[in-house]
N, C-alpha and C positions, 0 to 999 in steps of 0.2 A: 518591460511594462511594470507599472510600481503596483504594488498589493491593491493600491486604492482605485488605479484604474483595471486590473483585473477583475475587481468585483463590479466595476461599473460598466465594464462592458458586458458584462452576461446579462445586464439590466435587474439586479439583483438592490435590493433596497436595500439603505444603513440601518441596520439593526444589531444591536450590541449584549452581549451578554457578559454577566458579573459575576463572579465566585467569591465568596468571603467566606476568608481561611484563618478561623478565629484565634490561632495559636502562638503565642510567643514563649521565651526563654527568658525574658525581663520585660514589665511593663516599664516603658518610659514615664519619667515624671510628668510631661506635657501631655501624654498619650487619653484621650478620654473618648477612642474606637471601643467597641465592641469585641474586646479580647481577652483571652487569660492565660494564665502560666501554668495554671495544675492540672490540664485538663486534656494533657498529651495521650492519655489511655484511651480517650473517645476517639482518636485521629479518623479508624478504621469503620467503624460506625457513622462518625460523621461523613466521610467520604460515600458511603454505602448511601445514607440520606441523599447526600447533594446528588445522586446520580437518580434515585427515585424522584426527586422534586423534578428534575431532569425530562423522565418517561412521562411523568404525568401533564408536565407544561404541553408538551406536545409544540415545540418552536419551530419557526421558519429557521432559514441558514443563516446567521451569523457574520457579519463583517467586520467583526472585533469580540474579542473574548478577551474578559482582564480577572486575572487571579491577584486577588488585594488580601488586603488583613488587616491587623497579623501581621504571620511572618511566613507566606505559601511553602518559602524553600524547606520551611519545618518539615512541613508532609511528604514523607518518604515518594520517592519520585513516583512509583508504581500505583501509587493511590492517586495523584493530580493527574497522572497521566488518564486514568480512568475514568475519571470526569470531562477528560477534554475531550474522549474517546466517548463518551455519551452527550457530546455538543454537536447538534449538524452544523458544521463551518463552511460557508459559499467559498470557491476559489479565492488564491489569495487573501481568506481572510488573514488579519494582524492578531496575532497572541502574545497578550504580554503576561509576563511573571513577577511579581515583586520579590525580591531577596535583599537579604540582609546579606553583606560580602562575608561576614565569619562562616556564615551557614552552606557555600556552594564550594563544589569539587567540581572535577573534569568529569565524574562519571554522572551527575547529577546533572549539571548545563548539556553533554550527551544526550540524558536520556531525553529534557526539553524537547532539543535541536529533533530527533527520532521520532518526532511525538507530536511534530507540528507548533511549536512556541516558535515564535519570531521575533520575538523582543523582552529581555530582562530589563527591569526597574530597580537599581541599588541604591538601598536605602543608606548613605553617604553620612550624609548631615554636617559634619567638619572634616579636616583633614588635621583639625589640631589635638593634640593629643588632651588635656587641661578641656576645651570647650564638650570633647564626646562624655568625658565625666560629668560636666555638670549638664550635659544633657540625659545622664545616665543611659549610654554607648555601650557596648561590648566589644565593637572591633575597634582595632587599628587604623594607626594609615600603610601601612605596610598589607594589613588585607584586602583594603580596595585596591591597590596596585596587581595584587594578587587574582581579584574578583575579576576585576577588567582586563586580565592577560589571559584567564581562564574564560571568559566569554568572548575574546578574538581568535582562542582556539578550537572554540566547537563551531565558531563558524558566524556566532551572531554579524549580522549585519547591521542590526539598531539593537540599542541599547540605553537607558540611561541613566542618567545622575542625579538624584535628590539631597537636595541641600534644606539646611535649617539656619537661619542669621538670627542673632539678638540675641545669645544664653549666655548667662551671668559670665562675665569674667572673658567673655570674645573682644580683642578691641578690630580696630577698623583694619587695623595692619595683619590681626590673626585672620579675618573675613578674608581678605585679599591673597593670603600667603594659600588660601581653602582655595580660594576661584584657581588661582595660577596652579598650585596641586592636579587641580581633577583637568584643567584644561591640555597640563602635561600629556594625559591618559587620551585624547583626543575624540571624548563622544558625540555621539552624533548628536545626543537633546542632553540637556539638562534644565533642572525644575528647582527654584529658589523661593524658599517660601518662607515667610515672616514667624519668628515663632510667635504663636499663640497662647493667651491663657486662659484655659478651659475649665469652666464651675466643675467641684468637684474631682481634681488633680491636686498631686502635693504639690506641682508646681504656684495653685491659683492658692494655695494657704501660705504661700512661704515667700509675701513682697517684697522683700529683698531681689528675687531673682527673676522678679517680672521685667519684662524687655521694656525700652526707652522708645519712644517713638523716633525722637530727631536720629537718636543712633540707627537704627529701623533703615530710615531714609537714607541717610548717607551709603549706605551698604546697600541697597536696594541700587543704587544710580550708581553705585561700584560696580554689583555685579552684571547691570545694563552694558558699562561702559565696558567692561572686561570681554563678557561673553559674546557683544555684539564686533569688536574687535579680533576677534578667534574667529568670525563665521558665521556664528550660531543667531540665528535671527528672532528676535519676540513673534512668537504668535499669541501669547495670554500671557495677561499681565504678570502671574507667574513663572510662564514657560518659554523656552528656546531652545532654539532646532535648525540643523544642517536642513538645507534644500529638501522635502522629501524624506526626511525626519518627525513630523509632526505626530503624536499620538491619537490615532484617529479613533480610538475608544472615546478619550479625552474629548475629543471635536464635537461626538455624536451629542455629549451632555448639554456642550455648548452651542449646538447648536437645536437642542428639544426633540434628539432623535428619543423612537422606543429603542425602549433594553431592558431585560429580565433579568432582577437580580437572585442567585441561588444563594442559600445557605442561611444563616441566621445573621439577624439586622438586616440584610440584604435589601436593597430598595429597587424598585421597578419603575418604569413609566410607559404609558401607555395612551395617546394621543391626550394629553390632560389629568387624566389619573395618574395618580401616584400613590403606592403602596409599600407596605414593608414590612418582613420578616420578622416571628417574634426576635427579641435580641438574643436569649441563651444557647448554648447550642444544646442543650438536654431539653428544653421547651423546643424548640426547633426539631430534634431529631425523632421526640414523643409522638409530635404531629403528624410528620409524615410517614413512619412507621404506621401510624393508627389511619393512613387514609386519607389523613385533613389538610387542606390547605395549611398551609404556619403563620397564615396571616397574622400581625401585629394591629394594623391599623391603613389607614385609606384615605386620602384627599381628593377632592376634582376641584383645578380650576377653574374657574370661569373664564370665559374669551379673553374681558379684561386683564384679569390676573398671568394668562396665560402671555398675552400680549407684550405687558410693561415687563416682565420676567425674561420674555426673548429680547429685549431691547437691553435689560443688564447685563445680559451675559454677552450678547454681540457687542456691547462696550468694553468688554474684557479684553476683545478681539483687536488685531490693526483692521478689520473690516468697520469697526464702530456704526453708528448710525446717521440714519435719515437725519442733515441738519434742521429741520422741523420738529422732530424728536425731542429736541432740547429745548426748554423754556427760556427765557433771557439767556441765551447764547454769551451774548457781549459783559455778564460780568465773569464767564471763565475763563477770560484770557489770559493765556499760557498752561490753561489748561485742558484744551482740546485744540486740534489744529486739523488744517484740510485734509481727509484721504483723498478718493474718487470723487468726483465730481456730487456736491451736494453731498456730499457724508464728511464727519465728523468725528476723529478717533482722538484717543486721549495721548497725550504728550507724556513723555515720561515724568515729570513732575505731578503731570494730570493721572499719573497710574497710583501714586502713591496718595492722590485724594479723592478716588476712583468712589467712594461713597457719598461724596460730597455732588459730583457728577450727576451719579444718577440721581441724587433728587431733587433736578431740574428735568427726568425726562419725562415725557407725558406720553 
């Protein structure tokens, strides 16, 4: 039985919980998370926190827990494990990890597997040696070969691969040499995703090494073509996955499940509400040391908003939407095509103008 139907048989609801693990050893230039480099000294403090914000949520059980950042693998293993160890998890819930491949040993993916994780996230990006520099990388391609031999030996059964396309100086052939690389490694999901440029990054002052759109594209429908020949099948416009591979933290978002996020920035949702963590972690850790919720800030949406919001994201999806959903249907042609009967998902050309899409839905 798969994790997702273990929890669905106990009749246990999706509910998702978050950890953000604010620490890295280099910010990347794209990077504009909620993270820092000098503030390894809080590790043990911070973890102490996220385990109090933990006691006081007082949560139901869990059917996916995701440790993000950052960089989680930073956090000496005995401290994440202790927060997982203060999450109630339903049966079969899914534990995912992020790591960076420099940062993971045998005794570290160990202590995971020991501790209840069921799924590492490798934060990959290229396999070219020239494109991880100008994405300002630490590792190799030699350590992901390494990451991913050391997570088939403690046992993982899912796993995946994150990619980045479009950094200055990648051309279409370096993209493709990246897809055929990680496909070598045989994972179960991997996750391709356009690099971005985000206000305030050295990347968004420095136009020279802002990504191309048409090149964007071309690499986008590469690594369609690539990945969906190896196996791995589109579930989100960004994401693909062996059978029963799907990241069902992931699902929960897109599909408007609740999930509680811990730690600082951390974001939560809660049938329409939506809230989030101061962003520091020494504002974050003050707070709940003193008692206080860490609140940042709070949204509700309205039915409407709530409504057109599950319709973007289910477009993201091969489930796509109600073809009623769509205003003038007839002038997206080639850019949406039949799912199931009366639904409408987007074609892989339609994924790459997936904004354009939705502002025909109603």
């Amino acid at each position: 039985m798969s994790s997702a139907s273990a929890a669905s048989a106990l009749g246990v609801p999706p509910f998702g919980v978050y950890v953000h693990i604010p620490f890295c050893a280099r910010r990347c230039d794209y990077c504009a998370f909620a993270t820092w480099t000098d503030r390894s000294h809080l590790m043990e403090r911070y973890a102490s926190a996220c385990r109090r914000e933990l006691a006081s949520a007082d949560l139901g059980p869990a059917t996916s827990v995701f440790f993000g950042g950052g960089t989680p693998s930073l956090l000496p293993a005995h401290l994440l494990v202790s927060i997982l160890r203060s999450i109630d998890t339903a049966p079969g819930a899914e534990v995912t990890v992020e790591c960076n491949p420099e940062t993971v040993d045998a005794a570290l993916l160990d202590a995971y597997v020991g501790a209840g994780v069921t799924r590492v996230s490798f934060g990959v990006q290229s396999m070219a040696a020239h494109v991880l520099v100008a994405l300002g990388r630490e590792h190799d391609r030699e350590s992901v070969v390494r990451a991913a031999g050391l997570a088939a030996a403690a046992g993982f059964q899912s796993w995946s691969v994150d990619l980045i396309y479009g950094a200055a100086g990648e051309s279409l052939d370096d993209w493709r040499a990246t897809l055929e690389a990680v496909l070598v490694l045989e994972p179960p999901h991997v996750s391709a995703y356009a690099l971005t440029v985000e206000p305030g990054t050295p990347l968004a002052s420095d136009r020279a090494r802002h990504p191309d759109d048409d090149d964007q594209a071309d690499k986008y429908l590469l690594a369609e073509e690539l990945l969906g020949r190896a196996g791995l099948e589109w579930y989100e416009i960004s994401n693909w996955s062996r059978p029963g591979h799907q990241c069902r933290h992931n699902q929960l978002y897109w599909r408007q499940g609740d999930y509680q996020g811990i730690g600082c920035a951390a974001h939560s949702h809660d049938r329409g509400r939506r809230w989030w963590n101061v962003r520091t972690p020494e504002r974050y850790m003050a707070a709940v040391e003193a008692g206080a919720p860490p609140l940042g800030g709070e949204e509700h949406l309205t039915p409407e908003e709530s409504h057109l919001e599950g319709l973007q994201l289910s477009l993201r999806t091969p489930a796509g939407v109600d073809a009623a959903a769509l205003r003038e249907a007839e002038q997206l042609e080639g850019l949406v095509e039949e799912a199931d009967e009366g639904r409408l998902r987007l074609t892989p050309r339609g994924r790459l103008l997936a904004n354009v899409v939705a502002g025909h839905l109603r």
